[in-house]
LOLUM-431048 format. One record per residue (C-alpha): residue number from 1; residue in three letters; x, y, z. Coordinates in steps of 0.001 Angstrom, whole numbers, plus 500000, padded with zeros to 6 digits. Layout:
(NUM,'ala',(X,Y,Z))
...
This chain:
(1,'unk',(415934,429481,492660))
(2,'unk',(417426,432647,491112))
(3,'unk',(420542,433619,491195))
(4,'unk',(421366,436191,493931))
(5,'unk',(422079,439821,492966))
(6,'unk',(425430,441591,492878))
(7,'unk',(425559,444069,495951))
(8,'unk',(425698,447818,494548))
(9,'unk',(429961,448893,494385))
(10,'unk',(431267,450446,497285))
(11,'unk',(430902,454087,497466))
(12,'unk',(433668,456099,500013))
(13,'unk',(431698,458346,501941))
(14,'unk',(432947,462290,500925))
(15,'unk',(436242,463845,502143))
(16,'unk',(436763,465728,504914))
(17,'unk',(435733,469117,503890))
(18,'unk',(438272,471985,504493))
(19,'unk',(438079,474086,507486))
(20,'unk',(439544,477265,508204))
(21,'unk',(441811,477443,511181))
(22,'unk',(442883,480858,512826))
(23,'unk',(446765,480990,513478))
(24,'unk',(447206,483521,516027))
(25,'unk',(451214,485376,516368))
(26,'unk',(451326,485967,520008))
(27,'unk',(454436,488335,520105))
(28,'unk',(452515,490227,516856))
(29,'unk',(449452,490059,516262))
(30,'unk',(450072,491910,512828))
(31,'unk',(451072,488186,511665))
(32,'unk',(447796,486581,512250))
(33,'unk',(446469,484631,509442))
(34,'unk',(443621,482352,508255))
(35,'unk',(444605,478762,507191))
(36,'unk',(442208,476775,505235))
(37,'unk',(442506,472776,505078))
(38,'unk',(441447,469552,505713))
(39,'unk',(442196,469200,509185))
(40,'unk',(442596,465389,509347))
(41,'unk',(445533,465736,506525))
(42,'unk',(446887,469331,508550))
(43,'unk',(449964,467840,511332))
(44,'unk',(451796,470118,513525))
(45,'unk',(454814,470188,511626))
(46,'unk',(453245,470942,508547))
(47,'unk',(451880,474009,510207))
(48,'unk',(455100,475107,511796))
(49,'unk',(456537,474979,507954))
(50,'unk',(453649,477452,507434))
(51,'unk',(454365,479812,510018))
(52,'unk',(458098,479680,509642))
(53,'unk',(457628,480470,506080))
(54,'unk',(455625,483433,506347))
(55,'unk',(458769,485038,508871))
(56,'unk',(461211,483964,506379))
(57,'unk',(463676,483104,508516))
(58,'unk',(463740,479433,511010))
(59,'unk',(462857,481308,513986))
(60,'unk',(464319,479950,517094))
(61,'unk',(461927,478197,520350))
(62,'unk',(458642,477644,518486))
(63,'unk',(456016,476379,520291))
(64,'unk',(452632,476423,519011))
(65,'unk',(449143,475903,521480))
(66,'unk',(445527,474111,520938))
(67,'unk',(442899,476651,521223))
(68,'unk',(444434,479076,524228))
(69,'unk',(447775,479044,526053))
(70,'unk',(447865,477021,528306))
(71,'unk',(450563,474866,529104))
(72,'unk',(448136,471644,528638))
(73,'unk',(447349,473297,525316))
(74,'unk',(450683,472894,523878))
(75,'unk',(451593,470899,520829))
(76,'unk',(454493,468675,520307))
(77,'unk',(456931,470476,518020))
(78,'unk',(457469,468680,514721))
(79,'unk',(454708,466069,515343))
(80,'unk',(452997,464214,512936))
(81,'unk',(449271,464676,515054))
(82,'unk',(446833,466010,512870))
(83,'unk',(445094,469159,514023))
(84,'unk',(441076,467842,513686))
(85,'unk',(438580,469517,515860))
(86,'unk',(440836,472474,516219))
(87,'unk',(439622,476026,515228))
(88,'unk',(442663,478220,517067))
(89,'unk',(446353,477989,517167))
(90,'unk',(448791,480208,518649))
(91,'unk',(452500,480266,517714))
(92,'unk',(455096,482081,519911))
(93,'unk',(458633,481925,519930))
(94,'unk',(461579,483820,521334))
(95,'unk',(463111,485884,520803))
(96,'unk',(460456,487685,519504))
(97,'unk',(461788,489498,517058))
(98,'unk',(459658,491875,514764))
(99,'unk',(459497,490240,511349))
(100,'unk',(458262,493449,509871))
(101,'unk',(461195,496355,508503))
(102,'unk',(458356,498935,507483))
(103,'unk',(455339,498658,509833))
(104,'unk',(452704,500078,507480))
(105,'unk',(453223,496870,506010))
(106,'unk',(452423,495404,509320))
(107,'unk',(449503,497266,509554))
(108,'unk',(447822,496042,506054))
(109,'unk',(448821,492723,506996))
(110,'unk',(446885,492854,509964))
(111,'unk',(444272,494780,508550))
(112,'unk',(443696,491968,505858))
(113,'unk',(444243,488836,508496))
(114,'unk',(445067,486638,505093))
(115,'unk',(443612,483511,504060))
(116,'unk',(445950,480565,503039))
(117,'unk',(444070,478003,501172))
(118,'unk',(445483,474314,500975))
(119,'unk',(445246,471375,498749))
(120,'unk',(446758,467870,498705))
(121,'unk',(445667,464538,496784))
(122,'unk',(443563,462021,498704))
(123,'unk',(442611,458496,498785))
(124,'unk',(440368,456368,500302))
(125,'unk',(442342,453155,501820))
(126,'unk',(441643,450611,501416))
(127,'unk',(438773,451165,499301))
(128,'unk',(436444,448904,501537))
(129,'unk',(434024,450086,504817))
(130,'unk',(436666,449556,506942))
(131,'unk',(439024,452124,504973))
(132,'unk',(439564,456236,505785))
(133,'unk',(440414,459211,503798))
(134,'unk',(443604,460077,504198))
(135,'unk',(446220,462512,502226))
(136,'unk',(447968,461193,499474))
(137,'unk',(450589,463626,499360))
(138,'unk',(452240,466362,501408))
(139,'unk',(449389,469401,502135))
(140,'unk',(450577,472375,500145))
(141,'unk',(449614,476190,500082))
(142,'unk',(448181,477275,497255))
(143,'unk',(450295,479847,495387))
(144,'unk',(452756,479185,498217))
(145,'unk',(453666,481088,501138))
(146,'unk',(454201,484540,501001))
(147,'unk',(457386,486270,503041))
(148,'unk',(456281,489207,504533))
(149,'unk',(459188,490509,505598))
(150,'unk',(462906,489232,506599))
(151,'unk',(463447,488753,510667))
(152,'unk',(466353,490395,512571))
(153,'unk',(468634,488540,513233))
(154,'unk',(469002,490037,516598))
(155,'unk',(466793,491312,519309))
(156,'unk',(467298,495074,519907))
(157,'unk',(468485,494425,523274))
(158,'unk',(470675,491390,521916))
(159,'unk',(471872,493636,518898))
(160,'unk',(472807,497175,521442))
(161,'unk',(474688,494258,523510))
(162,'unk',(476453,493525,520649))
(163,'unk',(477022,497330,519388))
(164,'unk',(478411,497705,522777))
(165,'unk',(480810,494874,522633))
(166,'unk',(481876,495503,519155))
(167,'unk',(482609,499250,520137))
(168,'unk',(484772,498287,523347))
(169,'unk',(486755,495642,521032))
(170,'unk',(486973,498434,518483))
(171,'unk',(488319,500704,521694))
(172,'unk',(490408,498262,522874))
(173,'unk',(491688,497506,519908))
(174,'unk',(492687,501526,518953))
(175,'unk',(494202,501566,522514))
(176,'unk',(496501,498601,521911))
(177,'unk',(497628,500107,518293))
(178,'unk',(497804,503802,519752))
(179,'unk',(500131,501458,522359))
(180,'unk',(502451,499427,519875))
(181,'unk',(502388,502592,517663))
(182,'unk',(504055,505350,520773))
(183,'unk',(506151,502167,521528))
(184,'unk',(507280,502109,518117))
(185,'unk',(507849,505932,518254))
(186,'unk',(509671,505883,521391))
(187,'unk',(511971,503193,520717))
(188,'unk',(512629,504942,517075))
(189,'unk',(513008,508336,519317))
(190,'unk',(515591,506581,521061))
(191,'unk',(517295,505082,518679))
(192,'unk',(517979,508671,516686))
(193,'unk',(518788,510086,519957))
(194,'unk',(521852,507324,520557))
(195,'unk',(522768,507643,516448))
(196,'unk',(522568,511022,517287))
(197,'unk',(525182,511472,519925))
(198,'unk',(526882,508628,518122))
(199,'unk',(527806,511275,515178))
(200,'unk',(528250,513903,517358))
(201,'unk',(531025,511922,519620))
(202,'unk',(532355,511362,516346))
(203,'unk',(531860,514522,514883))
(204,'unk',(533681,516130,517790))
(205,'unk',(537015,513736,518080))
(206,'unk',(537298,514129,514120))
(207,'unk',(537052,518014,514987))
(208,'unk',(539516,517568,517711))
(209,'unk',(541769,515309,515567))
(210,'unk',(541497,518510,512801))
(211,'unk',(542581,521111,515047))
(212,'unk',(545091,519096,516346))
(213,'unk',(546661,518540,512948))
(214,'unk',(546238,522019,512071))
(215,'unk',(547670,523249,515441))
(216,'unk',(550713,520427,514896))
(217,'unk',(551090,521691,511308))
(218,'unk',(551054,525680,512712))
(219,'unk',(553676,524757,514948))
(220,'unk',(555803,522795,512389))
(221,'unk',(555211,525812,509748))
(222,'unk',(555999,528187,512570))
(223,'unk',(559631,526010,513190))
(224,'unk',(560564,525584,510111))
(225,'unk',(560194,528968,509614))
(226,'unk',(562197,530081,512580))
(227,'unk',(564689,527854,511092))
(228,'unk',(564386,529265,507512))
(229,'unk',(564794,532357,509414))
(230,'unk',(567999,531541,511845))
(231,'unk',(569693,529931,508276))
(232,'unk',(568869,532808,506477))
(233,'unk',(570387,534906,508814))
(234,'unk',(573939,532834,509085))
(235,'unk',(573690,532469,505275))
(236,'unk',(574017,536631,504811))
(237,'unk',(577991,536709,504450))
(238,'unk',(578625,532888,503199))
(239,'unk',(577161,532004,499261))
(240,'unk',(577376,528364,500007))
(241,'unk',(574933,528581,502796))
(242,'unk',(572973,531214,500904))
(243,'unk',(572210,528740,498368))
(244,'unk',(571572,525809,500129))
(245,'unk',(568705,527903,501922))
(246,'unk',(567479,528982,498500))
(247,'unk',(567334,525729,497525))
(248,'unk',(565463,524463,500727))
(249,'unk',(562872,527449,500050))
(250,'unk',(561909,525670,496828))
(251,'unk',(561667,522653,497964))
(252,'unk',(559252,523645,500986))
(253,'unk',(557343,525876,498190))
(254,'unk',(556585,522927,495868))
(255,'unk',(555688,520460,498607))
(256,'unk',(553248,523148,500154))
(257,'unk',(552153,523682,496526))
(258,'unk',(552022,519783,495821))
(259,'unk',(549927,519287,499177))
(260,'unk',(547568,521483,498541))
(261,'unk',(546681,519944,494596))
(262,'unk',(546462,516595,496525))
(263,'unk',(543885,518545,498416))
(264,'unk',(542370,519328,496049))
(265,'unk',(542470,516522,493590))
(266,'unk',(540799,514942,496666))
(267,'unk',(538170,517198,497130))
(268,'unk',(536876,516835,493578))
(269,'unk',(533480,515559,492214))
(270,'unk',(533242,512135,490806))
(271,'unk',(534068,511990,486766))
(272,'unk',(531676,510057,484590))
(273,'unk',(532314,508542,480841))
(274,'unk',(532793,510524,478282))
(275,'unk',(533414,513673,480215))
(276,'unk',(536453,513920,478242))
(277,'unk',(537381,512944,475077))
(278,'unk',(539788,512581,472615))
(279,'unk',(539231,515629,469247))
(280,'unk',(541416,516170,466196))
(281,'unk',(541993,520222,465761))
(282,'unk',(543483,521753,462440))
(283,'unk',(546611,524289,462447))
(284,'unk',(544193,527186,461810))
(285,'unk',(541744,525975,464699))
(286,'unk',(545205,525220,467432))
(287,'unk',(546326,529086,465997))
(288,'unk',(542830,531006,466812))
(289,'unk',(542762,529489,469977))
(290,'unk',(546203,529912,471097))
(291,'unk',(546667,525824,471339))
(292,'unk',(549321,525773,469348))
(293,'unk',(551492,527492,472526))
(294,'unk',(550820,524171,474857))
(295,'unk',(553454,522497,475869))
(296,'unk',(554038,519680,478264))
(297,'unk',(554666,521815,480853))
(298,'unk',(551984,523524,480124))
(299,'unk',(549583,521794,478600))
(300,'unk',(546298,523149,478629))
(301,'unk',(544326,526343,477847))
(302,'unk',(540287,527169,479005))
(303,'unk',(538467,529382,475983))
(304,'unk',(535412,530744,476602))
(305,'unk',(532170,528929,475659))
(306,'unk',(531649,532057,473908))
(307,'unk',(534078,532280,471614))
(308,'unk',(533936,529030,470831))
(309,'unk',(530642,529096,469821))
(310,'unk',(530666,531975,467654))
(311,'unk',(533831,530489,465811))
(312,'unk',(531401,527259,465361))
(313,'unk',(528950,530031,463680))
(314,'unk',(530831,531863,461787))
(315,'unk',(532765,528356,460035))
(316,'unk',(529616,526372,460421))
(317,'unk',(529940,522559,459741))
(318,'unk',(533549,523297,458214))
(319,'unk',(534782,524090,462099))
(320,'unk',(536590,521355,463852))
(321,'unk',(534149,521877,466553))
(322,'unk',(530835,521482,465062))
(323,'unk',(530124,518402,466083))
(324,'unk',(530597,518880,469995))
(325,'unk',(528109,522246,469439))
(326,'unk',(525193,520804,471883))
(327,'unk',(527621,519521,474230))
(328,'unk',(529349,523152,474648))
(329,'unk',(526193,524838,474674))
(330,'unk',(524831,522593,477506))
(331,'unk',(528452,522826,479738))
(332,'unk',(527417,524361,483440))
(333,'unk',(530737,525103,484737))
(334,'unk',(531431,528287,486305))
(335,'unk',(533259,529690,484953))
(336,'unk',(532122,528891,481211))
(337,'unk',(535363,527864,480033))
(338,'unk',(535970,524403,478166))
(339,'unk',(539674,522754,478677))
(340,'unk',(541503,521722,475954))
(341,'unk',(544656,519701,477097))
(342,'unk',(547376,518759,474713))
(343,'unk',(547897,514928,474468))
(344,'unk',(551558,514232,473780))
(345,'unk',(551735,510747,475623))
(346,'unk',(547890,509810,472879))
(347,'unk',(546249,508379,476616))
(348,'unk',(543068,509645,474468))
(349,'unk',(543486,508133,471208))
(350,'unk',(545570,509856,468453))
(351,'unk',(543616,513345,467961))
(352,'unk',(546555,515075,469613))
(353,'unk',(543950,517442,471553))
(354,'unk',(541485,516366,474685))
(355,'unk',(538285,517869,475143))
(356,'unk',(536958,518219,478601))
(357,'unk',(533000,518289,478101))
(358,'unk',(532437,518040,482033))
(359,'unk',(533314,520607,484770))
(360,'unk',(533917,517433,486460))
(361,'unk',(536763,516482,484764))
(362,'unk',(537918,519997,483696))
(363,'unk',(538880,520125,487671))
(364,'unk',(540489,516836,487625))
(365,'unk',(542600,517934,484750))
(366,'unk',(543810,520455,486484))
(367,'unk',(544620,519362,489725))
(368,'unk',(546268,516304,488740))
(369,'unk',(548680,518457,486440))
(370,'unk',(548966,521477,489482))
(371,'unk',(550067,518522,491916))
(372,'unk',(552461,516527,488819))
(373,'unk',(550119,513842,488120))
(374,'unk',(550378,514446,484747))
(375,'unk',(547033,513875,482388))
(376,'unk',(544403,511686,483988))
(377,'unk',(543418,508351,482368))
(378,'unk',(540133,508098,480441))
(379,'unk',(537736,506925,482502))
């Protein structure tokens, strides 16, 4: 007997061939599209991937049918079922929102109804009669899937909702800072108006207090003369008398004249440093000024700025006052007179003459001698 032969090597019948499948956008139709693939290998969820892909966005309440839409018709969302035998599919979802932001683009979409051509590897398994084709990998589009267009993110009605909601908070909002802000005013307005009459109460007792000093100093003034007056009169025909009242005339004389330098002296503008200073001054310079005649009764003099600074012009660098040129040209007193003070007692160092560069302290110098202060201290 011969040996038997070898049966021939299993050969797998062909693939599926690839079918084209119309997807159909119920909400707009300008999204319909041709899908071409081997339906065995084509689930549902691979097809929603599709579709979601070409909005660009996950759009919300997919549901896709079988051939019409029918509520029989529809497909379980996400499945893994294969699509075989199937030639339509219709997606909708909802809200529908218009994938398209320029709807001539819409239009050529439409116009073109695209195809989408898919590929994946295959295999025979188990490569026996018993076996099937099936997809060796996930079912792709070729060139990938084009995004038409971004969704909305929001329905128009959705979205005017929205607009309207955001406006009232806006309103609301304005109103409740237009609120807090004439709050804020009032209770401001009210607080000026009580610091107001605040100063005002106390504006009008220290007016009160003022006149009543001035009225108690009138009437003291007014007694003492009388008194003056009545001594004066009993003093006529006895010397003794006559110069006691003398006497008492001076004495009122300097204290009004003393009170009225502290009045001064208290009235005046704060000093700073180096508003006056201590300057050495020849015989000749003391002479053309007339310094050399102050005396500690007496112990100051004011020279014009102008004659001063044509002496410094005429001498140049060889005057004593050269050096304090810019500082005399620049003095804003009124008048322009500068104080020299004679300084017997050295308070200012041992130049033997003061300088007073400030009108500042050229008014302190002379109040505080008017009222017997004597020379004020440097500062």
């Amino acid at each position: 007997m011969g040996k038997a032969k070898k049966p021939p090597p299993f050969e797998p019948p062909p693939p599926p061939p690839k079918s084209a499948v119309q997807i159909c956008c119920v909400p707009w139709k300008t999204m319909d599209f041709m899908l071409e693939a081997q339906l065995p290998y084509l689930t549902v969820a691979a097809c929603e991937e599709i579709i979601r892909g070409r909005h660009g966005d996950p759009i919300a309440n997919l549901v896709l049918y079988r051939d019409d839409l029918a509520k029989e018709n529809v497909l379980p969302a996400g499945s893994a079922s294969t699509l075989e035998n199937t030639t339509k599919i219709f997606y909708d979802y909802y809200p529908p929102l218009d994938p398209f932001k320029n709807r001539p683009t819409a239009c050529e979409v439409y116009r073109q109804n695209p195809l989408l051509k898919t590929a994946c590897e295959e295999a025979f398994d188990p490569p026996n009669p018993e076996g099937a084709w099936k997809a060796a990998s996930e079912l792709t589009v070729m060139g990938g899937v084009r995004t038409w267009s971004k969704t909305a993110e929001y329905d128009p009605h959705t979205m005017r909702l929205m607009e309207e909601a955001a406006a009232a908070a806006a309103a609301k909002a304005k109103a409740e800072a237009d609120a807090l802000a004439a709050k804020i005013a009032a209770e401001k307005a009210e607080a000026k108006r009580i610091a107001d009459e605040k100063a005002a109460e106390k504006a009008r007792k220290a007016a009160e207090k003022k006149a009543q000093e001035e009225q108690e100093a009138k009437e003291a003034a007014e007694a003492e003369a009388a008194r003056l007056k009545k001594l004066e009169e009993e003093a006529m025909n006895d010397p003794v008398k006559r110069a006691e009242l003398e006497r008492k005339k001076a004495e009122a004389e300097a204290a009004q004249k003393k009170a009225e330098a502290e009045a001064a002296l208290a009235a005046l503008p704060k000093r700073s440093k180096g508003g006056a200073v201590g300057i050495f001054l020849g015989g000749t310079t003391k002479e053309y000024y007339g310094l050399d005649q102050c005396t500690p009764e007496n112990p100051y003099l004011c020279i014009p700025v102008e004659k001063i600074l044509a002496e410094i012009t005429d001498k140049g660098k060889i005057s004593d006052l050269y050096n304090s040129k810019d500082f005399i040209q620049s003095y804003a007193g009124d008048p322009k007179e500068i104080l020299f003070c004679k300084d017997e007692d050295e308070l200012y160092g041992d130049n033997g003459f003061i300088i007073c560069l400030q009108d500042a302290d050229k008014k302190h110098f002379m109040a505080h001698i008017a009222a017997g202060n004597g020379i004020p201290k440097p500062i």
